[in-house]
Structure formats: structure tokens, C-alpha cells
N, CA, C and O atoms as a Tinker XYZ file with bonds, in Angstrom:
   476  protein
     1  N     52.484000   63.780000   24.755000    73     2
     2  CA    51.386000   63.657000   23.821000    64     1     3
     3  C     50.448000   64.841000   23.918000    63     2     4     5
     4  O     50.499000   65.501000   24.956000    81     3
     5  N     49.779000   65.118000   23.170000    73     3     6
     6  CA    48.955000   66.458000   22.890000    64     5     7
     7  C     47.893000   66.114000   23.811000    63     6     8     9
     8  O     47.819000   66.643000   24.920000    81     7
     9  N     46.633000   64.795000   23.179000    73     7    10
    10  CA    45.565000   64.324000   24.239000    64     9    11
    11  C     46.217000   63.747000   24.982000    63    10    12    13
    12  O     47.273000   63.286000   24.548000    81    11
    13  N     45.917000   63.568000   26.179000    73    11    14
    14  CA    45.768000   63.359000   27.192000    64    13    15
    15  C     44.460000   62.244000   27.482000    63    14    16    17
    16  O     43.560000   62.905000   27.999000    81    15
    17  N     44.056000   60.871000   27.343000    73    15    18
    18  CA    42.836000   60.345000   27.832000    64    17    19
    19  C     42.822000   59.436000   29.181000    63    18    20    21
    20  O     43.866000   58.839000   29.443000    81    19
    21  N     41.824000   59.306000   29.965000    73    19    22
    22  CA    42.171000   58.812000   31.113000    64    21    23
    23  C     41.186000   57.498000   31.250000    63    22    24    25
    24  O     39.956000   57.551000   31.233000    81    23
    25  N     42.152000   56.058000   31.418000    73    23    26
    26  CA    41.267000   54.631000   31.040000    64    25    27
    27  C     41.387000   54.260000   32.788000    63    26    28    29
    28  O     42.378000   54.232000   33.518000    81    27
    29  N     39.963000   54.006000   33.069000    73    27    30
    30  CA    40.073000   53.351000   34.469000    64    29    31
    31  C     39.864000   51.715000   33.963000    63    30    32    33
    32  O     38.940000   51.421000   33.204000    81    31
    33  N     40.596000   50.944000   34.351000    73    31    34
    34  CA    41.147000   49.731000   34.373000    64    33    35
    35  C     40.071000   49.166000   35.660000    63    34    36    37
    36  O     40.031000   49.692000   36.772000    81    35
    37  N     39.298000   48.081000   35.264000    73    35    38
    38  CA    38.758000   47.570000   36.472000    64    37    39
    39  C     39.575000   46.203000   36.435000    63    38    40    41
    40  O     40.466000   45.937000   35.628000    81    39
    41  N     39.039000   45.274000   37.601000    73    39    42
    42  CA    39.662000   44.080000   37.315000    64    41    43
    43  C     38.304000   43.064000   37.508000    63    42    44    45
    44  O     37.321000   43.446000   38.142000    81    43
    45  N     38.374000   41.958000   36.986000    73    43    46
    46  CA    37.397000   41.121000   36.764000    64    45    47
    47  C     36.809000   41.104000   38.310000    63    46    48    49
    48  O     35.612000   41.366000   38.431000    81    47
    49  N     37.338000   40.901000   39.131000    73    47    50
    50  CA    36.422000   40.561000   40.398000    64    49    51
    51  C     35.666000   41.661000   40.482000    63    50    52    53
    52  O     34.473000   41.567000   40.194000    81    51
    53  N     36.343000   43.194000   40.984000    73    51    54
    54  CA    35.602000   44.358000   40.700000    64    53    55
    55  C     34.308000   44.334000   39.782000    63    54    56    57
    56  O     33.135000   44.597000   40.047000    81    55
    57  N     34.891000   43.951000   38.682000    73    55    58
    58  CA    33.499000   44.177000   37.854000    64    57    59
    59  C     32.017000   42.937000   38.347000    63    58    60    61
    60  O     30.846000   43.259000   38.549000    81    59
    61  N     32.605000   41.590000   38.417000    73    59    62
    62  CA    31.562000   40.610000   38.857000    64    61    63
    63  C     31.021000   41.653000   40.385000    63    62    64    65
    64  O     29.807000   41.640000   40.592000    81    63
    65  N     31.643000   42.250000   41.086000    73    63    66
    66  CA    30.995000   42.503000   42.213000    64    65    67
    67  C     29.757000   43.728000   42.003000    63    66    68    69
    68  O     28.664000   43.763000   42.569000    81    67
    69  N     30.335000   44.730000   40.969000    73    67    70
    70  CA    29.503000   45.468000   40.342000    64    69    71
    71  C     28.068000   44.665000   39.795000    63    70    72    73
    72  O     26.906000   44.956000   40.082000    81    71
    73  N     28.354000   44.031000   39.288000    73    71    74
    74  CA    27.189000   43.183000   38.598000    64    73    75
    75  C     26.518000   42.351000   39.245000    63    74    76    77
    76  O     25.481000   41.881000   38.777000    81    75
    77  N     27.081000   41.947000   40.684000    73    75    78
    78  CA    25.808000   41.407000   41.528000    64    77    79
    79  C     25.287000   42.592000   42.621000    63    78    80    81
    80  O     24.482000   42.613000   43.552000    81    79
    81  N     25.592000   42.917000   42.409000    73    79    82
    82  CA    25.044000   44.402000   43.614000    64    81    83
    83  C     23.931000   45.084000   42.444000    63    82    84    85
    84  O     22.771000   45.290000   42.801000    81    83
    85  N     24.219000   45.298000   41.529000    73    83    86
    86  CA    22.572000   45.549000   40.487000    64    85    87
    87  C     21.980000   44.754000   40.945000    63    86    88    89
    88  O     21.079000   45.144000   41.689000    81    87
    89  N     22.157000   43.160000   40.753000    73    87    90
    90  CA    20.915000   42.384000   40.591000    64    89    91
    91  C     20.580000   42.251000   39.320000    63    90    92    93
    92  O     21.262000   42.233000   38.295000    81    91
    93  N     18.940000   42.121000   39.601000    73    91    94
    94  CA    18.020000   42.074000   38.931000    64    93    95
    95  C     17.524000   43.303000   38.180000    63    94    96    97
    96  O     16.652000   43.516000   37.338000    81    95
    97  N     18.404000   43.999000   38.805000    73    95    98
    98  CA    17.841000   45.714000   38.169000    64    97    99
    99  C     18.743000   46.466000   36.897000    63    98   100   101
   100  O     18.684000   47.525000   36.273000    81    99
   101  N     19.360000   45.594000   36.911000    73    99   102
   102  CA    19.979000   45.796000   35.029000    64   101   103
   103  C     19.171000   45.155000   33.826000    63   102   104   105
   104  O     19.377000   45.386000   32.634000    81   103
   105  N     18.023000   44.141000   34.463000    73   103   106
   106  CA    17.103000   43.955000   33.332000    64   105   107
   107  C     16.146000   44.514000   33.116000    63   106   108   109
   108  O     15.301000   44.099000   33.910000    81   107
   109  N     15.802000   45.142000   32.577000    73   107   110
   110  CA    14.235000   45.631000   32.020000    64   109   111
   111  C     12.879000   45.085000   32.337000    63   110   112   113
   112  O     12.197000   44.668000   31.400000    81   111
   113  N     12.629000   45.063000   32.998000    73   111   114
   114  CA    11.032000   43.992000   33.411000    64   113   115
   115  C      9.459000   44.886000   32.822000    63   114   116   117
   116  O      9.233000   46.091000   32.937000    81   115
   117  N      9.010000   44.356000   32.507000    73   115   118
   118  CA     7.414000   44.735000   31.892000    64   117   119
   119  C      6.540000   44.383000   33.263000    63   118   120   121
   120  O      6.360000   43.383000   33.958000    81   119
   121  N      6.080000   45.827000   33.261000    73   119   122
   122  CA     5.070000   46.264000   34.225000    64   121   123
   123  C      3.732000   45.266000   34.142000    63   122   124   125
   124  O      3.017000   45.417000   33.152000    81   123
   125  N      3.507000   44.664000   34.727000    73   123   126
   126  CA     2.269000   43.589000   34.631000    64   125   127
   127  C      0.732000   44.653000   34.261000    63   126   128   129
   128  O      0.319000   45.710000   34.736000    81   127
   129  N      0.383000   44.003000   33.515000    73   127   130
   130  CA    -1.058000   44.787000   33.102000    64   129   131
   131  C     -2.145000   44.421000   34.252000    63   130   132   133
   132  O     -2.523000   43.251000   34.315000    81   131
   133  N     -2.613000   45.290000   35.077000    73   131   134
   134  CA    -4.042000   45.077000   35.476000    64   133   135
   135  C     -4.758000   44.902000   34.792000    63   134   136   137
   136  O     -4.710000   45.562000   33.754000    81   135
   137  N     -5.740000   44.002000   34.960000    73   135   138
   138  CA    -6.942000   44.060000   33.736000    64   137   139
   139  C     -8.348000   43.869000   35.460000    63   138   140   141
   140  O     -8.089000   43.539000   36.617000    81   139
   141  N     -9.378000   44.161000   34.972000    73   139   142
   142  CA   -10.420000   44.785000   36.406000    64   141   143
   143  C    -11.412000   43.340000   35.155000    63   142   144   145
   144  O    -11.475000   43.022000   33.968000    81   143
   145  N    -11.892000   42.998000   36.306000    73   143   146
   146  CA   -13.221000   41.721000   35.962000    64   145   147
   147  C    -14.324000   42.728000   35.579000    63   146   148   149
   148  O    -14.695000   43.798000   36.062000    81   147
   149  N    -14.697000   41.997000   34.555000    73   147   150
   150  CA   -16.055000   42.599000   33.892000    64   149   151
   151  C    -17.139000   42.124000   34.851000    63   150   152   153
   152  O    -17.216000   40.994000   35.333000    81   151
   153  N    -18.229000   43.474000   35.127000    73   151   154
   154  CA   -19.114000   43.208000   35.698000    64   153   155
   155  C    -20.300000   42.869000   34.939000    63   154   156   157
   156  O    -20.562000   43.064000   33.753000    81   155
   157  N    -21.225000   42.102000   36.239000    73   155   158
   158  CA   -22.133000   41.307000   35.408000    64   157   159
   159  C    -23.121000   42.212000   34.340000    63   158   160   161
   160  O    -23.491000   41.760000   33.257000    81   159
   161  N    -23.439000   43.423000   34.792000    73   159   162
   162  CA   -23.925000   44.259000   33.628000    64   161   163
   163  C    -23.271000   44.686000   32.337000    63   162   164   165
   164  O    -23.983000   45.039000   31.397000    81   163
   165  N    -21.737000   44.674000   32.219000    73   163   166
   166  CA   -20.878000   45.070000   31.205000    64   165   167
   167  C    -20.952000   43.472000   30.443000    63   166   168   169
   168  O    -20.821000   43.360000   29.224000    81   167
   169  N    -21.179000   42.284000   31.351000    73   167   170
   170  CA   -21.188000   40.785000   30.369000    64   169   171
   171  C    -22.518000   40.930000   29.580000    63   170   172   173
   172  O    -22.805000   40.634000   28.420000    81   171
   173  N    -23.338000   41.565000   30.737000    73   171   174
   174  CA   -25.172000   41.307000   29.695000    64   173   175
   175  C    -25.609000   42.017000   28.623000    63   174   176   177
   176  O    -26.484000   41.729000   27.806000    81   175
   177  N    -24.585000   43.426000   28.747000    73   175   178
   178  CA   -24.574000   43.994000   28.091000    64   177   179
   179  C    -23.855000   43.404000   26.743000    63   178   180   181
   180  O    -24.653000   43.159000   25.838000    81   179
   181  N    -22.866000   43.211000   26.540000    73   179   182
   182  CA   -22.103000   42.320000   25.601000    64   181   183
   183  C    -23.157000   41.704000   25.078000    63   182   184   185
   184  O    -23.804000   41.919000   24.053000    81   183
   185  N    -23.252000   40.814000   26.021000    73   183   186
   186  CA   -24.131000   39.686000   25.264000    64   185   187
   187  C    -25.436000   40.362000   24.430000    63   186   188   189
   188  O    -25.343000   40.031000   23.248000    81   187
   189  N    -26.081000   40.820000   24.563000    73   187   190
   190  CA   -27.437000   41.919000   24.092000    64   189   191
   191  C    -26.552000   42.036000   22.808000    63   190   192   193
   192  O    -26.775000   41.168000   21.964000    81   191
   193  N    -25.567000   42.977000   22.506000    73   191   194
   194  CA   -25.015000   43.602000   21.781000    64   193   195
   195  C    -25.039000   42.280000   20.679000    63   194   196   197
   196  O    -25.695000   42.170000   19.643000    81   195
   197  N    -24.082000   41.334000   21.297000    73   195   198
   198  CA   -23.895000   40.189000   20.083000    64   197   199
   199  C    -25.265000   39.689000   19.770000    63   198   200   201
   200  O    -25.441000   39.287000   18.620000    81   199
   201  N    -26.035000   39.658000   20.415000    73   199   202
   202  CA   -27.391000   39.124000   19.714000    64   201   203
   203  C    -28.475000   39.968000   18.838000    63   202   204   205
   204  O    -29.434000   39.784000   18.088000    81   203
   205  N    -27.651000   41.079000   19.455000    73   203   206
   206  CA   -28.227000   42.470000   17.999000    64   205   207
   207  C    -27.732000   42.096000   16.609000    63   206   208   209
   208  O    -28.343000   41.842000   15.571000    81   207
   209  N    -25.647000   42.170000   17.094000    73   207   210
   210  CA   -25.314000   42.522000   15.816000    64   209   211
   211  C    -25.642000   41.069000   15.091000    63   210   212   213
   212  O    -25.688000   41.096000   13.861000    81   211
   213  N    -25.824000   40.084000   15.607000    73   211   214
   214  CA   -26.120000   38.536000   14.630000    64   213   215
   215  C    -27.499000   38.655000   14.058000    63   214   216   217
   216  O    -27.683000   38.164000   12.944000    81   215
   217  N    -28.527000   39.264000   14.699000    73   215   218
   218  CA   -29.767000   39.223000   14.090000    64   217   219
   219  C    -29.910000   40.365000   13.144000    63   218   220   221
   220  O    -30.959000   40.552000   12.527000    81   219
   221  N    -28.694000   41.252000   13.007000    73   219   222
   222  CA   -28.582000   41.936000   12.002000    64   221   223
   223  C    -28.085000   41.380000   10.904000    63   222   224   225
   224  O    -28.419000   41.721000    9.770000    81   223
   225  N    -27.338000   40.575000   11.145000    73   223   226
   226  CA   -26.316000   40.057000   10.063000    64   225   227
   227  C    -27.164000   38.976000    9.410000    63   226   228   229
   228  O    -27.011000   38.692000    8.222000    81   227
   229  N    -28.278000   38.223000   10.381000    73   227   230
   230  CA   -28.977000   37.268000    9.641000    64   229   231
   231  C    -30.199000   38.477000    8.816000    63   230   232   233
   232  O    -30.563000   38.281000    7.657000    81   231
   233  N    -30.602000   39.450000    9.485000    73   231   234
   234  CA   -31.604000   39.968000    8.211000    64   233   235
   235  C    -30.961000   40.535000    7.022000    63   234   236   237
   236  O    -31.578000   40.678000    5.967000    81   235
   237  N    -29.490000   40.923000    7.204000    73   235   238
   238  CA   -28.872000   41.592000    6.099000    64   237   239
   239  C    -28.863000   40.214000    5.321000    63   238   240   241
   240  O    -29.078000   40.462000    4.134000    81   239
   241  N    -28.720000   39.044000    5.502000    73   239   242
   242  CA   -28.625000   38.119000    4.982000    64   241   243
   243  C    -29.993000   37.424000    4.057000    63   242   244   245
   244  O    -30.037000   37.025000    2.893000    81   243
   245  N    -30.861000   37.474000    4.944000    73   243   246
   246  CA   -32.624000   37.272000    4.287000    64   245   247
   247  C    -32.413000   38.372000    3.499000    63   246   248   249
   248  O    -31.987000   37.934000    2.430000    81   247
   249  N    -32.493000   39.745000    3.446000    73   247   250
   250  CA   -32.723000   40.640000    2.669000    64   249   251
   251  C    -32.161000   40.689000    1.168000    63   250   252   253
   252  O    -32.746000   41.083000    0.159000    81   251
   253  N    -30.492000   40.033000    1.343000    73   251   254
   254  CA   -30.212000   39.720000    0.391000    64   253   255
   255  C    -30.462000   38.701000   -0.596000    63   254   256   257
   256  O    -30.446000   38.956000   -1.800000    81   255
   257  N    -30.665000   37.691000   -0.185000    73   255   258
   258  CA   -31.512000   36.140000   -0.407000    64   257   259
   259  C    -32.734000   36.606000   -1.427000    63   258   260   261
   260  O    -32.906000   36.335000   -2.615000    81   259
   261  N    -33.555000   37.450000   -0.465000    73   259   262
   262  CA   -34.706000   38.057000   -1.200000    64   261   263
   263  C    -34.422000   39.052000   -2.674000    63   262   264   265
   264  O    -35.024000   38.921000   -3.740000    81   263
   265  N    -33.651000   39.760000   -2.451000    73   263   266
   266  CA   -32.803000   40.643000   -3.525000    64   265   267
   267  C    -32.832000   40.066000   -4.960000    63   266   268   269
   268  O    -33.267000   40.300000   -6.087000    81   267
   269  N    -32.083000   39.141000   -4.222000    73   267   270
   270  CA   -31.396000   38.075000   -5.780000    64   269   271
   271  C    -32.721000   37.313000   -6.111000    63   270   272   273
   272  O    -32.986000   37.493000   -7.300000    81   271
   273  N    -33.689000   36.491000   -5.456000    73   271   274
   274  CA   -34.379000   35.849000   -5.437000    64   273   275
   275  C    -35.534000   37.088000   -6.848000    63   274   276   277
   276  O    -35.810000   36.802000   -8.013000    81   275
   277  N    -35.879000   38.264000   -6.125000    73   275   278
   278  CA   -36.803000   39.513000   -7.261000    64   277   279
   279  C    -36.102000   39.586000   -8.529000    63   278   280   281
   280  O    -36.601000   39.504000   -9.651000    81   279
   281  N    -34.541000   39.797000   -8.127000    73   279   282
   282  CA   -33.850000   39.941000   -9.739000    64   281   283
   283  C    -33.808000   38.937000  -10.554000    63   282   284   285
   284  O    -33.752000   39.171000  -11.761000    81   283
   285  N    -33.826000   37.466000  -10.028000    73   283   286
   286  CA   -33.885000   36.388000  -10.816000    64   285   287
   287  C    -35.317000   36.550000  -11.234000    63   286   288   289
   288  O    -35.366000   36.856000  -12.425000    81   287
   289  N    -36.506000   36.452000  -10.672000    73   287   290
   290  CA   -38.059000   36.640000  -11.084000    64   289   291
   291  C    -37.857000   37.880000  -12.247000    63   290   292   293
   292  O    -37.742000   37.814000  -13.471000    81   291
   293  N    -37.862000   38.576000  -11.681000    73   291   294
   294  CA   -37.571000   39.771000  -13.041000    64   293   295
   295  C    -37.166000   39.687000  -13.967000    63   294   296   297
   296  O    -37.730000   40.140000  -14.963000    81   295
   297  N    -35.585000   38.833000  -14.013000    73   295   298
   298  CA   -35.303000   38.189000  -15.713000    64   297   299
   299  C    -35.925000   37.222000  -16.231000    63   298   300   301
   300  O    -35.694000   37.101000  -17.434000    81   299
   301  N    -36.887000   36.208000  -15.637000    73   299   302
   302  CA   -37.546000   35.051000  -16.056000    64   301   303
   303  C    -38.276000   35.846000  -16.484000    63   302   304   305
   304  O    -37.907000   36.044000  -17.641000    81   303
   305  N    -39.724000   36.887000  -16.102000    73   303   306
   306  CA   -40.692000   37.536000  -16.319000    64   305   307
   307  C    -40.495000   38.099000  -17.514000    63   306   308   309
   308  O    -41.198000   37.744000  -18.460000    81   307
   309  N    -39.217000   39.356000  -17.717000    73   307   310
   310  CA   -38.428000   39.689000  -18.676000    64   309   311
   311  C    -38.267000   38.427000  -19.969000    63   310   312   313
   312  O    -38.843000   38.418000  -21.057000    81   311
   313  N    -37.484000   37.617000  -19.528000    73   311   314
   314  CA   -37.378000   36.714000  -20.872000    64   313   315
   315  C    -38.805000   35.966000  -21.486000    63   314   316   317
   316  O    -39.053000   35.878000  -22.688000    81   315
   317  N    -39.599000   35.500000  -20.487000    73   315   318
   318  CA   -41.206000   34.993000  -20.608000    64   317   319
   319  C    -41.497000   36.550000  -21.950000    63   318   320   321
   320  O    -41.563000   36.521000  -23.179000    81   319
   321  N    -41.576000   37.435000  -21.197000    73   319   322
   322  CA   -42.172000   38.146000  -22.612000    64   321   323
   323  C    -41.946000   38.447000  -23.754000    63   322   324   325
   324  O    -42.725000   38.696000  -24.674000    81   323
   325  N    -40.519000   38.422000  -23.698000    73   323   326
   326  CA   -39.681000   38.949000  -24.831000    64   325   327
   327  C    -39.945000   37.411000  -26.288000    63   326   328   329
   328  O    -40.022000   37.427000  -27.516000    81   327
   329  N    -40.009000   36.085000  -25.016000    73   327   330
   330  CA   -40.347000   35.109000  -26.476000    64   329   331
   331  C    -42.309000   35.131000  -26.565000    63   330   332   333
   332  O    -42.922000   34.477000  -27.408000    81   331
   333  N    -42.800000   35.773000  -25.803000    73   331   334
   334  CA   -44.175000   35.713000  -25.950000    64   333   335
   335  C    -44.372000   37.003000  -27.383000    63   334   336   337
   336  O    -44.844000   36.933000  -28.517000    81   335
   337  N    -43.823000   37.941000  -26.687000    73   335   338
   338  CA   -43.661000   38.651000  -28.252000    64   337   339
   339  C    -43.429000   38.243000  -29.506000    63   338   340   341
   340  O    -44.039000   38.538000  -30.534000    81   339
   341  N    -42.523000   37.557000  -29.352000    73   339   342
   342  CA   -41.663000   37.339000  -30.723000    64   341   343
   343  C    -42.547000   35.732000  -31.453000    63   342   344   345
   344  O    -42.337000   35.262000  -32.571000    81   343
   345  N    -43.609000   35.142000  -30.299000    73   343   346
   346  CA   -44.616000   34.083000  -30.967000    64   345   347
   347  C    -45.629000   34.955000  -31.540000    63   346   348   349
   348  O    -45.969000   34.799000  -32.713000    81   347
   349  N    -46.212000   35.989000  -30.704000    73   347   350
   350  CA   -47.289000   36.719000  -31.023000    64   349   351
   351  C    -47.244000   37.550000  -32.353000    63   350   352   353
   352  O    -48.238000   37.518000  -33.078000    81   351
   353  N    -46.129000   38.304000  -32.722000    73   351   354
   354  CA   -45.858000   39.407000  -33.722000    64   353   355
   355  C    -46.387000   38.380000  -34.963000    63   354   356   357
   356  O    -46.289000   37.183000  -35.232000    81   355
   357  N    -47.235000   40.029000  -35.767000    73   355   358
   358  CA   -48.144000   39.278000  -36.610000    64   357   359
   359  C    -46.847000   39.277000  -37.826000    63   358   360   361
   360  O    -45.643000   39.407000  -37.606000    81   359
   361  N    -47.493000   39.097000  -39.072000    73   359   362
   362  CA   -46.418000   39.004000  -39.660000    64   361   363
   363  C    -46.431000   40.506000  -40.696000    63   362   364   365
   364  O    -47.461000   41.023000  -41.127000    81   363
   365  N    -45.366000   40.887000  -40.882000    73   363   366
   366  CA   -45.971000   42.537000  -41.432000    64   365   367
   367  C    -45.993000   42.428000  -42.809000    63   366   368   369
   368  O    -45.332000   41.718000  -43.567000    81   367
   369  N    -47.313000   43.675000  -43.114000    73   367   370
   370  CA   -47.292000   43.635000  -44.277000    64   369   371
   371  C    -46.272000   44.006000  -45.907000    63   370   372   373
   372  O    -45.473000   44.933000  -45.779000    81   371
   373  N    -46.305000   43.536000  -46.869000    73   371   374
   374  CA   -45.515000   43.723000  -48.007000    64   373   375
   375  C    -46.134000   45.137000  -48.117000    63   374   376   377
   376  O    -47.229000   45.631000  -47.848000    81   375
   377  N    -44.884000   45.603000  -48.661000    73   375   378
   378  CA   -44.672000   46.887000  -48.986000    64   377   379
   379  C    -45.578000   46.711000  -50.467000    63   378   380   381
   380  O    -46.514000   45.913000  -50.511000    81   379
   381  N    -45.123000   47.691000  -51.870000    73   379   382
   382  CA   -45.990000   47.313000  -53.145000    64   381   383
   383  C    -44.868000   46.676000  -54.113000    63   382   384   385
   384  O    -45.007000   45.753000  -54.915000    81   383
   385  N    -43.742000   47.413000  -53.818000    73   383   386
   386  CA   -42.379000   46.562000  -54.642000    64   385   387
   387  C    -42.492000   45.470000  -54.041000    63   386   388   389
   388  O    -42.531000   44.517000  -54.820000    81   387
   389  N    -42.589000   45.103000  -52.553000    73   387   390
   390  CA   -42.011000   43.326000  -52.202000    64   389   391
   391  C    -43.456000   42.747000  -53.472000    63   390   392   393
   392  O    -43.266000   42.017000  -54.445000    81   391
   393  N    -44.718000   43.311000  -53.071000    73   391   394
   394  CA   -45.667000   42.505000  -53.928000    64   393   395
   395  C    -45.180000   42.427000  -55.247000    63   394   396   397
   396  O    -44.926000   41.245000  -55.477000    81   395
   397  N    -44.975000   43.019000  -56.055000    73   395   398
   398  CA   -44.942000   43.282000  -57.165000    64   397   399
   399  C    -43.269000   42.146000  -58.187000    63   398   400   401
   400  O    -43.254000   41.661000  -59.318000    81   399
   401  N    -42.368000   42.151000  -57.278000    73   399   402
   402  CA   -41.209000   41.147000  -57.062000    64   401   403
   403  C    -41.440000   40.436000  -56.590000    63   402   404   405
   404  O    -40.323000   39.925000  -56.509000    81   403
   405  N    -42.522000   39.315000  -55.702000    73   403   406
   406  CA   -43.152000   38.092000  -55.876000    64   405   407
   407  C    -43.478000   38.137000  -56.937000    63   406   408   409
   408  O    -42.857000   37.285000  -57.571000    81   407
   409  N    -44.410000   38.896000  -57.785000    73   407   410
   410  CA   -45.379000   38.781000  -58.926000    64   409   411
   411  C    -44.992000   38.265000  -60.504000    63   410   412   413
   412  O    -45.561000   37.607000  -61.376000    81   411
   413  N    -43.296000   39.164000  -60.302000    73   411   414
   414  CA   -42.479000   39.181000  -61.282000    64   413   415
   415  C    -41.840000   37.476000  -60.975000    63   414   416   417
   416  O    -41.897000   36.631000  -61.869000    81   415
   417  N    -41.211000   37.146000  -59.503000    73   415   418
   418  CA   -40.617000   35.786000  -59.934000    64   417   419
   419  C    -41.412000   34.798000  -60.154000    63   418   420   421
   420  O    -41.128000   33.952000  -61.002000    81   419
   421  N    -42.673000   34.736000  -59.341000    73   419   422
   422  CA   -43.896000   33.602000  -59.973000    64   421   423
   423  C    -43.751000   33.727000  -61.621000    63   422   424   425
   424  O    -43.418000   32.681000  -62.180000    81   423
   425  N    -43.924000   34.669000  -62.302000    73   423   426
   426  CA   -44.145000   34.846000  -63.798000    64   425   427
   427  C    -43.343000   34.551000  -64.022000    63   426   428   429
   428  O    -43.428000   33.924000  -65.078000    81   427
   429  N    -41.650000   34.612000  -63.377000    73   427   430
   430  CA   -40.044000   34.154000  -64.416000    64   429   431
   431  C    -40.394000   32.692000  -64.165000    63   430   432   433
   432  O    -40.757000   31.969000  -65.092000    81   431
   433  N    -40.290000   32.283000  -62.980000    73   431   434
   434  CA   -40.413000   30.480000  -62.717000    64   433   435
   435  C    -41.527000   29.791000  -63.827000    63   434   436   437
   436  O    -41.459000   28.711000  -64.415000    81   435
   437  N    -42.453000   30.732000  -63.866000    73   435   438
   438  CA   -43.590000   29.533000  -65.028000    64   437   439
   439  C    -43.191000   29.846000  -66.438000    63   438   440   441
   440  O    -43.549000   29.001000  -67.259000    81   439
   441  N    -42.613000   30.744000  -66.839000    73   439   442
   442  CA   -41.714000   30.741000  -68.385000    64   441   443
   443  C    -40.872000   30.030000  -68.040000    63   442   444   445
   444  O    -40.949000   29.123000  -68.868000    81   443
   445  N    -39.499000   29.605000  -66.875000    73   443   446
   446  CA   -38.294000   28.987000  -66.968000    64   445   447
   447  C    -39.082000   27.142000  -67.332000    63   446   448   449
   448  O    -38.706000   26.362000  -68.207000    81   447
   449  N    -40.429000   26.893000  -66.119000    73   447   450
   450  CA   -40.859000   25.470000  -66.357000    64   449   451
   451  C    -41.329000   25.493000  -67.620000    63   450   452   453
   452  O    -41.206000   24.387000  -68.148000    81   451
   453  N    -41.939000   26.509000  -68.491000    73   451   454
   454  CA   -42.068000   25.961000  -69.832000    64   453   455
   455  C    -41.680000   26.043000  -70.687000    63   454   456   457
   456  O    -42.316000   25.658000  -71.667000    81   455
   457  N    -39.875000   26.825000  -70.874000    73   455   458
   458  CA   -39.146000   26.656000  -71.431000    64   457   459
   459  C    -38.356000   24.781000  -71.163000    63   458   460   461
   460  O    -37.471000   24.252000  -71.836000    81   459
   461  N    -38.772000   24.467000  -70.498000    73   459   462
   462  CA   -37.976000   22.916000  -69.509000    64   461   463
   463  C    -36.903000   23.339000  -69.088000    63   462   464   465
   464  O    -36.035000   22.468000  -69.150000    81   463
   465  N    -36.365000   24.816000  -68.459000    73   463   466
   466  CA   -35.365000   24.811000  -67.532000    64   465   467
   467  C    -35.351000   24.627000  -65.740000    63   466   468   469
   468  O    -34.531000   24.242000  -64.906000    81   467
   469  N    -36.153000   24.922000  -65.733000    73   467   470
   470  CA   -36.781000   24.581000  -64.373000    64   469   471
   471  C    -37.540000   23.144000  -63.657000    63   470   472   473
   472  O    -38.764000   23.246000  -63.737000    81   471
   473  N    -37.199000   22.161000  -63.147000    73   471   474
   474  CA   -37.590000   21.191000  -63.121000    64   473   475
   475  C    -38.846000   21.388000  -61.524000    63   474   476
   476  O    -39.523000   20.431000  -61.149000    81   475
């Protein structure tokens, strides 16, 4: 044959003996994490921190409350004037044509009633 390959043949016992002589060291094991205890200044500190960021979160919260609370006042105030206007506005004056076209239909209506078309 041209190649030439060379198969080493184990036999089952061989191999089981291989495989207890590893052990445990053919599995992969995860390195245990140290983790170091927080000291009592790194807890008080924490704690400070969370009682910052909450009393932030409650004024971001009032602030907003208040926000909405001005913009609602502002459109009531807003709408309050807009119908205070529109009671107040006087009534405007006739131009000389509007007068003059009252003048003309008063005069057609009292010829139509005394012709008797107009009841």
C-alpha cells in the first residue's frame, strides 16, 4: 500500500485503567469565587447612598406632581379667560352697508305685510 497508517489497539481493561488513574482530573471544575465580607463602613456607606438615591427619586417625584399640578392651573386660568372674553366682547359695530340692508329689509317686510304676503 502507498500509506502506510499506524492504529494502536488498546483493550478495554487498558483503557478503564487509563481512566481511573486521571480521576477526577478529566473533568473541568470551576474555580470557586472568593467573595471578601463587606466592611462595616462599605455597608454604611451603601446604606447613605440608598437613602440619597430614594430621597432623590421621591423629590424627582414631588417635583413632578408639582409640574403637572402648574400645567393643569395654567389651562384652567387659560380656559377661565378665553370664556370671560368671549362673555365680555362688546358687540361690534355695523359697518354703513350692514345699516343700510337692515333698512332696506325692514322696508321689504312692511310692503310684503301690506301687500298680505307676509303674515
Amino acid at each position: 500500500p502507498r500509506f502506510q497508517t499506524e492504529v494502536n489497539i488498546i483493550s478495554p481493561k487498558a483503557r478503564d485503567e487509563d481512566v481511573q488513574s486521571l480521576g477526577d482530573a478529566s473533568v473541568p471544575r470551576r474555580t470557586p469565587r472568593i467573595r471578601n465580607k463587606k466592611t462595616a463602613e462599605q455597608e454604611a456607606r451603601e446604606a447613605r447612598n440608598a437613602l440619597v438615591d430614594n430621597h432623590l427619586e421621591e423629590k424627582d417625584l414631588i417635583m413632578a406632581a408639582k409640574a403637572k399640578q402648574k400645567e393643569a392651573q395654567e389651562r384652567a386660568d387659560a380656559k377661565a379667560a378665553a370664556e370671560t372674553e368671549a362673555v365680555q366682547e362688546e358687540p361690534r359695530k355695523l359697518s354703513e352697508y350692514e345699516q343700510q340692508r337692515l333698512v332696506r329689509v325692514a322696508r321689504n317686510e312692511e310692503r310684503l305685510k301690506a301687500l298680505g304676503l307676509l303674515v
